[in-house]
Structure formats: structure tokens, C-alpha cells
C-alpha positions as CSV (number, residue, x, y, z in Angstrom):
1,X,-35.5,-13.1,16.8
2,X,-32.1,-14.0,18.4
3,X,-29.7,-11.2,18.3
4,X,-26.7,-12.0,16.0
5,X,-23.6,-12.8,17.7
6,X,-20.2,-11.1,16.4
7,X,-17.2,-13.9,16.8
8,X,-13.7,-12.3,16.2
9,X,-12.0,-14.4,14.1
10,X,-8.5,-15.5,14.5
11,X,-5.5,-13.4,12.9
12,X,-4.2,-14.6,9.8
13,X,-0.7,-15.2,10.2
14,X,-0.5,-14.9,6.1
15,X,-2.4,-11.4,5.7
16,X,-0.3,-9.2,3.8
17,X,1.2,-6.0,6.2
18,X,0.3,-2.9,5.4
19,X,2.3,-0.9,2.3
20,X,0.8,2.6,4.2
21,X,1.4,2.8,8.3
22,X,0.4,5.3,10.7
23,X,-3.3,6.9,10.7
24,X,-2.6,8.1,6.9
25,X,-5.9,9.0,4.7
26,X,-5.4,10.6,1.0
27,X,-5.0,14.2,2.0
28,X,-2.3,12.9,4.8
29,X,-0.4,11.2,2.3
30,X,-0.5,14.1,-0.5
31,X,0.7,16.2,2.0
32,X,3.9,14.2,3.5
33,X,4.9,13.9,-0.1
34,X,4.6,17.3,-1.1
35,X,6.1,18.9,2.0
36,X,9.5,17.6,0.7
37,X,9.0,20.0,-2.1
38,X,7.2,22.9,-0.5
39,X,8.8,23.3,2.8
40,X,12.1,25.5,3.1
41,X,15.0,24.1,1.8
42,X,17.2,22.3,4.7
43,X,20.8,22.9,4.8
44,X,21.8,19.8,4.8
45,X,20.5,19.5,1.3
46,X,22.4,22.5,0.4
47,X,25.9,20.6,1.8
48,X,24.7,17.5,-0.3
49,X,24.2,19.9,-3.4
50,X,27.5,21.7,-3.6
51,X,29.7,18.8,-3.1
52,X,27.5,17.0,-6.1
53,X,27.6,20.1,-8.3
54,X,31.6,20.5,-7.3
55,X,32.2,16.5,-8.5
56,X,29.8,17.6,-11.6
57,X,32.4,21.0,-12.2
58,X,35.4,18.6,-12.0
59,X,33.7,16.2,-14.5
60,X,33.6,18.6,-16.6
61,X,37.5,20.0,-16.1
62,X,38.9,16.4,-16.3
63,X,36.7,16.0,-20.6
64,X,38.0,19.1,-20.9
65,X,41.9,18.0,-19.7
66,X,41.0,14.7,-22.0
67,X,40.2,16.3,-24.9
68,X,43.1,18.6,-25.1
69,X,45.4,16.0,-23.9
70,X,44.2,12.7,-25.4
71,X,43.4,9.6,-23.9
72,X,47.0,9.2,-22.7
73,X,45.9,10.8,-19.5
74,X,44.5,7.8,-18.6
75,X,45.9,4.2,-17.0
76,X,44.6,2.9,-20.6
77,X,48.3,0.5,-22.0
78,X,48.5,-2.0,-24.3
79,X,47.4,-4.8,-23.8
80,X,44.7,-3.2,-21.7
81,X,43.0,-1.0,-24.2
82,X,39.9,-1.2,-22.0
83,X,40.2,0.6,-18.8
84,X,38.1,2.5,-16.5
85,X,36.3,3.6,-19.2
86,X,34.8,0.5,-20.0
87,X,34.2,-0.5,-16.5
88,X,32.1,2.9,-15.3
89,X,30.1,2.6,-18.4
90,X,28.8,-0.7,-17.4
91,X,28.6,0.1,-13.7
92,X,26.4,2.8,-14.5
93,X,24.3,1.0,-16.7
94,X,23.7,-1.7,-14.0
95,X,22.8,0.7,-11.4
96,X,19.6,1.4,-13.7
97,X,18.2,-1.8,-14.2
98,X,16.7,-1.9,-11.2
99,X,14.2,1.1,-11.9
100,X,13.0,-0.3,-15.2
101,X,12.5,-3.8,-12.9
102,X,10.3,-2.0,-10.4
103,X,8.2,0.0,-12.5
104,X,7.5,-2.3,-15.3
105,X,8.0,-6.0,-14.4
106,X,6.8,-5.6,-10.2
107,X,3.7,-3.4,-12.4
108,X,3.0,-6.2,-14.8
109,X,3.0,-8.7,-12.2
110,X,1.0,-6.4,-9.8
111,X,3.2,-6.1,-7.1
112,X,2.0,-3.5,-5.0
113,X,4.6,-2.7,-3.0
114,X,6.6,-1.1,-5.9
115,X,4.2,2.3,-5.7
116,X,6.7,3.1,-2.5
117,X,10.1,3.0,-4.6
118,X,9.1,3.2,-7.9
119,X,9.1,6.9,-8.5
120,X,12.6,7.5,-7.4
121,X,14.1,4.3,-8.9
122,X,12.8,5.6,-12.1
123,X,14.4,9.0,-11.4
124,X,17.8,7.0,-10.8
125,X,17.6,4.8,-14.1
126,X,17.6,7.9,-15.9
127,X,20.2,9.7,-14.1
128,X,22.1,7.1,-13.6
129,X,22.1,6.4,-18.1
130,X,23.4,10.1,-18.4
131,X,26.4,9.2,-16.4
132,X,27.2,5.8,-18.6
133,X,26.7,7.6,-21.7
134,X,29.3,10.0,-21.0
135,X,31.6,7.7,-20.4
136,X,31.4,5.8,-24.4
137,X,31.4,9.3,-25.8
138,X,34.7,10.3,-24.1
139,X,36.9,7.1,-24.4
140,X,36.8,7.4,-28.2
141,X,39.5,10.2,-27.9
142,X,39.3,12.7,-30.5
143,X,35.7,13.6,-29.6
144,X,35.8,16.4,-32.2
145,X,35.2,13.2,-35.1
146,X,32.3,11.7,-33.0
147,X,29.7,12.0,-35.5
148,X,32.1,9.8,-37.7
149,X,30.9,6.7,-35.4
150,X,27.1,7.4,-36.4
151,X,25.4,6.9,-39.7
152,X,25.9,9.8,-41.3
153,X,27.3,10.5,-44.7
154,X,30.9,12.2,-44.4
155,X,33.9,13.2,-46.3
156,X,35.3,10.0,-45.1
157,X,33.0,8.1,-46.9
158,X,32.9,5.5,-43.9
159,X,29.8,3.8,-42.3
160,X,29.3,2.3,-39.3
161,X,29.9,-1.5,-39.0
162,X,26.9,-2.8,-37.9
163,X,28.1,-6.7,-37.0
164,X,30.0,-4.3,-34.0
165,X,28.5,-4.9,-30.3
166,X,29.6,-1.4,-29.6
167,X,27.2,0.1,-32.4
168,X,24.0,-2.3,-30.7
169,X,24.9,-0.6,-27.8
170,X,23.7,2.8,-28.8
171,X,20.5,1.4,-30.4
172,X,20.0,-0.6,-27.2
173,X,20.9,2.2,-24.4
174,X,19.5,5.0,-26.8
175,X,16.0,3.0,-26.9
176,X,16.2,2.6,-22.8
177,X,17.1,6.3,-22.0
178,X,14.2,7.4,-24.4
179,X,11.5,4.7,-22.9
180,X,12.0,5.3,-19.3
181,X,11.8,8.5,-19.7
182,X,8.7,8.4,-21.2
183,X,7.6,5.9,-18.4
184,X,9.0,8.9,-15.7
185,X,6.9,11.7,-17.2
186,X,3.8,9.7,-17.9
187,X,3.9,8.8,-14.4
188,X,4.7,12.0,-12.6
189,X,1.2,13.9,-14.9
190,X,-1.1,13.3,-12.1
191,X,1.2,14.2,-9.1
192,X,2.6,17.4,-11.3
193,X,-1.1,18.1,-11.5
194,X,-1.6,17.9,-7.7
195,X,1.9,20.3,-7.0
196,X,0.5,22.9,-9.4
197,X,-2.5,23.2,-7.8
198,X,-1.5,23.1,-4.7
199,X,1.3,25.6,-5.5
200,X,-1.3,27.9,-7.1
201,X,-4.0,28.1,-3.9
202,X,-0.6,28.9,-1.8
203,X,-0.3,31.5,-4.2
204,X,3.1,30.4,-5.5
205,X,2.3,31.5,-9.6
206,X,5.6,31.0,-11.1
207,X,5.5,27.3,-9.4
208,X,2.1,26.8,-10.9
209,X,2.8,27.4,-14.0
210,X,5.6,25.7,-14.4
211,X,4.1,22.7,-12.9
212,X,1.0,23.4,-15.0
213,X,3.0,23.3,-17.9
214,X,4.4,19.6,-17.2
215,X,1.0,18.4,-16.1
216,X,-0.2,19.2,-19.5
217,X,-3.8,20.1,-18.7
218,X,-4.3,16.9,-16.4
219,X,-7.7,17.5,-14.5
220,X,-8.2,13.8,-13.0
221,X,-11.5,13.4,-15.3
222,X,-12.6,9.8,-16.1
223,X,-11.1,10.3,-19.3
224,X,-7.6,11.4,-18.3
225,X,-7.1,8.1,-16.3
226,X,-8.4,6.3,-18.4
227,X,-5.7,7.3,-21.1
228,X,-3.4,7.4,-18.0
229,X,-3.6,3.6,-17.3
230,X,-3.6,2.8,-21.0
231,X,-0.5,4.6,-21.3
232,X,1.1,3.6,-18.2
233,X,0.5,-0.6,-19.4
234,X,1.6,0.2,-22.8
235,X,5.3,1.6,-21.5
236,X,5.5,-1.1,-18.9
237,X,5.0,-3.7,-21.9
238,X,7.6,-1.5,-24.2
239,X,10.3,-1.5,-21.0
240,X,10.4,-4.9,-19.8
241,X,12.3,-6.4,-22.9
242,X,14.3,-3.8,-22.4
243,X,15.1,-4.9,-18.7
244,X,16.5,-8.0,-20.2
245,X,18.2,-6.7,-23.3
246,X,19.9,-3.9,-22.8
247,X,22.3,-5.5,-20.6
248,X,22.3,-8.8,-22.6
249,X,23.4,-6.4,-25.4
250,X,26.2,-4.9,-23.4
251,X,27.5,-8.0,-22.2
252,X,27.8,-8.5,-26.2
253,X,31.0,-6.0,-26.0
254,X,33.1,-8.8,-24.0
255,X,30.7,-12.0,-25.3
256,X,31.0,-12.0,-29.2
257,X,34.9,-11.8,-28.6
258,X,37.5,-14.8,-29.4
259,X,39.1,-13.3,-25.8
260,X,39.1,-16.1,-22.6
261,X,37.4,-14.7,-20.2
262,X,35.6,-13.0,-22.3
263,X,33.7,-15.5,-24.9
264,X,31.4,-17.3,-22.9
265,X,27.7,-18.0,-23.3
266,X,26.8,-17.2,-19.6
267,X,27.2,-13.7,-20.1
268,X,23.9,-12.3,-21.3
269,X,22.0,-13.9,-18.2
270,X,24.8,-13.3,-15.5
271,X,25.2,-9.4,-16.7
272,X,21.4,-9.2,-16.3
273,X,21.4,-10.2,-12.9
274,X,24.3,-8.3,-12.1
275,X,22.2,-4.9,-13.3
276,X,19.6,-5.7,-11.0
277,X,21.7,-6.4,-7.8
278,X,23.6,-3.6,-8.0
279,X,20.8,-1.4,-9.3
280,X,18.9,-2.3,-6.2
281,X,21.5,-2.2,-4.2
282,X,21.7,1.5,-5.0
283,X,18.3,2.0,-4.2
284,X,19.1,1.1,-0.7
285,X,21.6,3.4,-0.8
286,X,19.6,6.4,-1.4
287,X,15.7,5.2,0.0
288,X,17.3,4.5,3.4
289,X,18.6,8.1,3.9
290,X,16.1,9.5,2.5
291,X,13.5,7.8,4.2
292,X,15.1,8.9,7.6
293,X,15.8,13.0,6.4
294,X,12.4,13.5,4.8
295,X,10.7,11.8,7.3
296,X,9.1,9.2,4.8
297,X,9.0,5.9,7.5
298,X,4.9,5.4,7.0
299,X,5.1,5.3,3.2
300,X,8.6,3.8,3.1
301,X,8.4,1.0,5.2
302,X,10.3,-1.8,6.4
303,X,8.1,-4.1,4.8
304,X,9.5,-2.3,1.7
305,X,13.2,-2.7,3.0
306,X,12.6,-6.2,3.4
307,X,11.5,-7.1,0.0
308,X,14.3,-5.0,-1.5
309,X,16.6,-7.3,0.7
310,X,15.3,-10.5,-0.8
311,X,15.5,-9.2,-3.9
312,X,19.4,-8.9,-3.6
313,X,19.6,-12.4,-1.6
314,X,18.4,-13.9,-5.1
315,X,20.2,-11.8,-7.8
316,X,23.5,-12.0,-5.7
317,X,22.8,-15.8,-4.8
318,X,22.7,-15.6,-8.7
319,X,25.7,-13.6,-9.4
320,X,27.7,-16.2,-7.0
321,X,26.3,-19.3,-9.2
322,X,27.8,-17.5,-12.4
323,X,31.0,-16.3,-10.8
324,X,31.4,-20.5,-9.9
325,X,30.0,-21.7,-13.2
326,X,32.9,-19.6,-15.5
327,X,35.4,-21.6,-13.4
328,X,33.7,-24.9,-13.9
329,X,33.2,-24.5,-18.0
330,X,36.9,-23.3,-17.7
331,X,37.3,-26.6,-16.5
332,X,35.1,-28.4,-18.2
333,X,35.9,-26.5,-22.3
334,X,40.0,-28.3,-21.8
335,X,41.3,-24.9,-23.2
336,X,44.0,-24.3,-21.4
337,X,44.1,-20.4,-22.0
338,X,40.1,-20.3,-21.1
339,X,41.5,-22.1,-17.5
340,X,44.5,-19.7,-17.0
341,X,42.4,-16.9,-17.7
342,X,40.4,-17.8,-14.7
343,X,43.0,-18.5,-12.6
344,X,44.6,-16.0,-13.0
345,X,41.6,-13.6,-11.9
346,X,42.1,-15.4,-8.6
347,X,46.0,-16.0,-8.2
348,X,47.3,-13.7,-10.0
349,X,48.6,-9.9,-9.5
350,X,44.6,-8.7,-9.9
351,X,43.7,-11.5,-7.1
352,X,42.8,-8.7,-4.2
353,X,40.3,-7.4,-6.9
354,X,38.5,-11.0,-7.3
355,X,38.0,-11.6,-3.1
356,X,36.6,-7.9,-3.1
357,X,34.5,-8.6,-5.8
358,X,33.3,-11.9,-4.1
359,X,33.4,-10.9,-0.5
360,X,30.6,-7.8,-1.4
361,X,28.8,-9.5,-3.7
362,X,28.3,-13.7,-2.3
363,X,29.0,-13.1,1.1
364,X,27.8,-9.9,2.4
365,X,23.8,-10.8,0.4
366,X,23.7,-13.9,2.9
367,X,23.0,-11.5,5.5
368,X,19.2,-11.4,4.3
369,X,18.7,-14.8,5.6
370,X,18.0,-13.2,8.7
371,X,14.7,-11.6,9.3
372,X,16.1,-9.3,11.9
373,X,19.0,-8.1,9.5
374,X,16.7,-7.5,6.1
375,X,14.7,-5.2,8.7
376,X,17.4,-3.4,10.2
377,X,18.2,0.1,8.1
378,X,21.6,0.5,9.0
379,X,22.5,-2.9,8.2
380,X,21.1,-2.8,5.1
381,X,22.9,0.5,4.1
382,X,25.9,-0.9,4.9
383,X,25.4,-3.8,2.7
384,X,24.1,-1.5,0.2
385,X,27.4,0.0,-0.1
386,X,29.3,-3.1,-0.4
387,X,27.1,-4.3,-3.1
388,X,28.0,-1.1,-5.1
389,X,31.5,-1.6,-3.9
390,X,31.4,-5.1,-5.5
391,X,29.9,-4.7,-8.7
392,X,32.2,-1.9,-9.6
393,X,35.0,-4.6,-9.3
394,X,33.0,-7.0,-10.8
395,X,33.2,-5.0,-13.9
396,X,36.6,-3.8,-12.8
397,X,38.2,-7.6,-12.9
398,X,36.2,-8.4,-16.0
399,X,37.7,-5.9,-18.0
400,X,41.4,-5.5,-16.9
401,X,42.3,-9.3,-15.8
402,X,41.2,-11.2,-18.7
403,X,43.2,-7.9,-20.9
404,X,46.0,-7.4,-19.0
405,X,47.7,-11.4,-19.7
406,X,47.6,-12.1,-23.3
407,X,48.4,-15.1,-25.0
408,X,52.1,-14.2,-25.3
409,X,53.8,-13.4,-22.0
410,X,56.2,-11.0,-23.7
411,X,52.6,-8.5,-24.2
412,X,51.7,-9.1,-20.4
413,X,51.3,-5.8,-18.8
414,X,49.9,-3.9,-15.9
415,X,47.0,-1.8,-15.6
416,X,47.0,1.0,-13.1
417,X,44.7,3.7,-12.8
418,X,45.5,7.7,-12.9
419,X,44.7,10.6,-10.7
420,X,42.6,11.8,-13.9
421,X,40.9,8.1,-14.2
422,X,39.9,8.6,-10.4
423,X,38.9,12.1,-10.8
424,X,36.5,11.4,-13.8
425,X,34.8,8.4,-11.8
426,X,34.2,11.1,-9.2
427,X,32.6,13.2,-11.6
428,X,30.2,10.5,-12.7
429,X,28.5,10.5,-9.2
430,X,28.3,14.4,-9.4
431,X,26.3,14.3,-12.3
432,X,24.4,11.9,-11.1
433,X,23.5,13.1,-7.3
434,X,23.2,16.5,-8.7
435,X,20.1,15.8,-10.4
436,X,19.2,13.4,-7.9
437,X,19.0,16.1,-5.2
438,X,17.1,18.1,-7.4
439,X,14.7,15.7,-8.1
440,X,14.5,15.3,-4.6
441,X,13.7,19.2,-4.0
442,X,11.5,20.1,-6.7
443,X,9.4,16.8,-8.0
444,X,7.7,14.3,-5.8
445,X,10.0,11.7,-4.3
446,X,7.2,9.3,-4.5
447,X,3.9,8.8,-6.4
448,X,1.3,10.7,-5.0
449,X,-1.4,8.9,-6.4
450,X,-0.4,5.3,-6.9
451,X,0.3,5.1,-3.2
452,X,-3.0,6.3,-2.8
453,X,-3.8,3.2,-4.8
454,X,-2.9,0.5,-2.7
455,X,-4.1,2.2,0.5
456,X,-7.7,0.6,1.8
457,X,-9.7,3.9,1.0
458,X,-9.3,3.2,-2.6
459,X,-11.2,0.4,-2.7
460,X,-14.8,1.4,-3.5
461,X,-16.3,-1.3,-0.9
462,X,-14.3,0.4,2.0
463,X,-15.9,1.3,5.0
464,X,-19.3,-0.4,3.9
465,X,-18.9,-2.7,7.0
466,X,-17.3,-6.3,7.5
467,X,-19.0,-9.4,6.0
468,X,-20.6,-7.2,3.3
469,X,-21.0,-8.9,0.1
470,X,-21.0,-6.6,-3.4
């Protein structure tokens, strides 16, 4: 017999990089990931977590000057009944979409590379809800009445209209807060499981049990993940119409109106995209820093980065196609307010408002052409920041230009924001870094086990030598 002769075979150009670098195995990855949690606090989170929790105490102080003043506080005029209100609401909205995307859509379509991101994008589509809903809740002015705007019997004897857009909106954003999350916890059983045993052999009790408490008796038996996965598909299914909808549904407020600027079919698909380009450009924003201070590089990789980047090459290459189509169906409809409407956005007194818009969210995405720059962290934090910068204006020149120049030039007006306006937009991103940081500190940033699922040692055939056929 002839000994058999071992050729190395070429490198695939095509293989697929790793999604876990560095000499990790299972217990290495459990233990980056829960070190975030278990190690002492650093300071530096403590700096982050006042300043959020000071925004979140002046969020509260600027309801409580609205209530007891009244809208009037506000930069809110006629014509432009719709201020900032209006435009944080949909911001923060937006800024969700993108974890719903990753963990449903990227799961259905079995895109591994989500297990990386996914944990803490989901964390940030809740969050990130709780900050919109304020905002609907508030602008109503007498706050006291709210319950008058649900359907409820009262002494009014009143009902809620249900041809309105704003009343689809609570079904619709109601239905998303309460699906993701469902999607969160079901996801975070397993790794709570992990924490409270962990925290128990340390001989941390009080962490165990309230960890044990959340991981509801999880054990890791055949049967738990079994239910696990069937649970997991079955809120992936329920959450990706709800990707697609719930912005659709928003765009509704400004759709379903007779307003130009404002009634056009293109709104649905372009505020869809919108959401997910700003929702993952705010997962740049807080994976990149993250990934540095935790020390996180081998699970969050570039390889992640660059996907993320591509991701907001398309959407915003989208976003630019709709921003060019309104003009052209301006155009193209011979309605001569639908055309000044448009113009007006670019010419007129709002026109620094439309170039920032387009600068951050055309321009500054064409970037990620480049290899070099979609792999580059501080580059793509930058951009990340612009793209947030941009969609806020987006929403920003939606709202106000197409209000602020009626059909009658004797109702043209101005909007300009308040010190109380600013204040309360401020607030928003206290609320939401606040529990963002302690998401951060006490739950794990990532998930434990599903990035233990797309490493090579979960494949049952690993390690049983090359060229073995099962």
C-alpha cells in the first residue's frame, strides 16, 4: 500500500470570514460577555450614567413645565400646528426599526452575522419606542383628558374616530413595543440562565435570584430549546410585518392628507427605509464605542461593521431615490401647489434644513463604496452621527416646510423652536441612554448562546478531521 498523499488545497477567495476571531472556545466567549456585567463598575460608565439620568430629570421638569403651562411653551404657531413634537416622535420611531430588521428578517433569512448585534439592537428598539411614545402623549396638551383619546366610555360621550391615522398609530406602535419585547426576553432566557448561575457559584445570592427569577427555571434540557427555537421563529414571523408596517402606518399621519408635500403615495415605502437607515445608523453609534470600552473586538468584528455599512449604502442610496422622485411627480402631477411645495423645501427660508438633510443622508452613505472606509471605526462613527443628524431633519423639513406656506400667503408663517422645545428633545436621549447604560451594566450586551451558535464548535461534525463524510 502507497501512503496517502495530503495536497493543501488553494484558499477560497469566497469563504465566508469568521463572525468569532481570536482563539475563542464557548467558555471564552461566556466569559467576555459576562465580564461586562460582573466586573466592577468603571467610572467612565458612571460619567455616562449621570449626564443620561440628568437629561432624563430634565425630561421630566420640561412635562411638568408643559402641563402646567400648556403647549404654548412650545415653537408650535399656526399654520405650523405640527412642530417638534411630531418630528421626535418619528425620529424615535425610526431609530427602532433597525432592531426588529436584525433580529427577525436577518433570522428568517439566516443571516448569521446578526447574533453579534442583535441583542443590543433589540435593547434599543425598545428603548428607543419609550422615548417616541412620550412624545404623542404630551403634544395633546391637556394631558389630564388623555384617556378621552382612547376607547373608553366617558361623560363626554365621545369615541374615538377610527378613519384617523393618529388612532392606527397606537394600534400599530402599541403592537411593536409589546412584540419586541417579547422577542427581547424570549431571547435573553438562556443567557439570564447562564448569569444566574454563574452569579450563584461566585456566591452573589441576591444576583441569583434575581436572575433566576427572569430565567424562569431555564435548565438548557432538550426540551427547553426545543420550545426556545419554536418560540424564537414564531416572534420573528409575528415581528417582520411589523418591520414594514409600523412605519408605513406612521407615514399615514402626513400621507392620507389633502396637504402637498404631504399626500403622496411614495411615503409608506420611503419612511420604511428611512427607519432602517437611521435605525442602523444608531447602531453604529453605540456598537462602535462599545466595542472599543468593553473590549468586545473578537465578537464585534469588522466584518460586522462592514455589513452594517452596506446596509446604510442601500437604504440611504434609497432614501436619495425618494428624496429625487417627490420632485419629479411634483413635476410630473402639473399641480402647481404640489411643485411650490417642493421648491420651496429647497429655495425657500427652510432651504439650509433640506442640504443638511441631503448632505448626511445621500452624500455622506457614498462613503461605503470604499472597502477601506466601511472597515474603518472611526469613520464609520462619524458617519453614524451624520446619518442621525440627517434623519432628524428629514423629519424636521417634512413636517415644518410643507406647514409653514399655506395655500394663502396672508397664513405663511415661521416656525422656530424654544428653549423648552430643545430641552425636551434632550430629555428624550436621557431616557433613552439611561436605560441603555443599564442594559449595558446589568444584562448581556450580546447573546451568549447564539454567538456560540455560529462558532465552528457547534457543529456536531467539528473536530472529526478534514475530508470526513457524515
Amino acid at each position: 500500500m502507497t501512503a496517502i498523499q495530503v495536497v493543501d488545497e488553494p484558499e477560497n477567495a469566497l469563504a465566508r470570514a469568521a463572525l468569532v476571531e481570536g482563539r475563542n472556545d464557548f467558555a471564552s466567549v461566556t466569559n467576555t460577555i459576562a465580564r461586562v456585567a460582573e466586573a466592577k463598575t468603571p467610572k467612565g460608565w458612571y460619567l455616562l450614567f449621570g449626564i443620561a439620568v440628568a437629561l432624563l430629570l430634565n425630561l421630566g421638569a420640561m412635562i411638568g413645565y408643559l402641563v402646567f403651562n400648556g403647549i404654548g411653551v412650545w415653537g408650535n404657531n399656526i399654520p405650523v400646528g405640527w412642530g417638534w413634537p411630531i418630528v421626535n416622535f418619528v425620529f424615535w420611531i425610526g431609530i427602532g426599526h433597525a432592531g426588529t430588521l436584525i433580529s427577525a428578517i436577518l433570522f428568517l433569512f439566516r443571516q448569521k452575522w446578526r447574533t453579534s448585534i442583535n441583542r443590543a439592537s433589540e435593547a434599543m428598539t425598545i428603548f428607543a419606542v419609550m422615548a417616541a411614545g412620550i412624545f404623542p402623549a404630551i403634544h395633546v396638551g391637556r394631558i389630564w383628558v388623555i384617556y378621552w383619546v382612547f376607547p373608553l366610555p366617558n361623560q363626554m360621550a365621545m369615541w374615538p374616530n377610527f378613519k384617523s391615522p393618529l388612532l392606527w398609530d397606537v394600534f400599530a406602535v402599541s403592537t411593536y413595543f409589546t412584540i419586541s419585547a417579547l422577542f427581547w426576553f424570549v431571547g435573553l432566557v438562556p443567557d439570564l440562565a447562564t448569569f444566574r448561575d454563574r452569579a450563584a457559584q461566585a456566591g452573589r445570592t441576591v444576583a441569583a435570584r434575581v436572575y433566576g427569577a427572569f430565567a424562569l427555571g431555564w435548565h438548557g434540557s432538550n426540551r427547553h430549546w426545543i420550545h426556545y427555537e419554536k418560540a424564537y421563529l414564531l416572534l420573528a414571523a409575528l415581528s417582520t410585518p411589523l418591520v414594514l408596517s409600523v412605519h408605513s402606518i406612521v407615514s399615514f399621519d402626513f400621507a392620507v392628507s389633502l396637504l402637498p408635500g404631504w399626500h403622496t403615495t411614495i411615503f409608506p415605502p420611503y419612511f420604511v427605509a428611512g427607519a432602517i437607515f437611521s435605525g442602523f445608523g444608531m447602531v453604529l453609534t453605540l456598537m462602535i464605542p462599545a466595542r472599543k470600552w468593553l473590549g468586545l473586538h473578537e465578537l464585534i468584528t469588522l466584518n460586522h461593521l462592514d455589513n452594517i455599512a452596506k446596509i446604510l449604502l442601500l437604504t440611504g442610496t434609497m432614501v436619495g431615490y425618494a428624496y429625487g422622485m417627490e420632485f419629479f411627480i411634483a413635476w410630473y402631477s402639473g399641480v402647481e401647489f404640489e411643485q411650490f411645495a417642493f421648491i420651496n423645501r429647497a429655495t425657500g427660508p427652510y432651504w439650509w434644513s433640506y442640504w443638511i438633510m441631503v448632505s448626511c443622508n445621500v452624500i455622506s452613505p457614498q462613503f461605503f463604496w470604499f472597502r477601506s472606509l466601511r472597515r474603518n471605526p472611526t469613520v464609520l462613527f462619524v458617519i453614524s452621527i451624520f446619518v442621525n443628524i440627517g434623519m432628524w431633519f428629514e423629519r424636521f423639513v417634512i413636517t415644518v416646510t410643507s406647514l409653514h406656506r399655506d395655500f394663502l400667503p396672508s397664513s405663511w408663517g415661521y416656525f422656530s423652536p424654544t428653549l423648552i422645545d430643545m430641552l425636551t428633545y434632550a430629555g428624550s436621549f436621557g431616557l433613552f441612554f439611561t436605560f441603555f447604560l443599564l442594559f449595558c451594566r446589568f444584562l448581556p450586551i450580546l447573546a451568549i448562546s447564539e454567538v456560540k451558535g455560529v462558532m465552528p464548535e457547534a457543529n456536531p461534525h467539528h473536530g472529526h478531521g478534514d475530508g470526513a463524510h457524515h
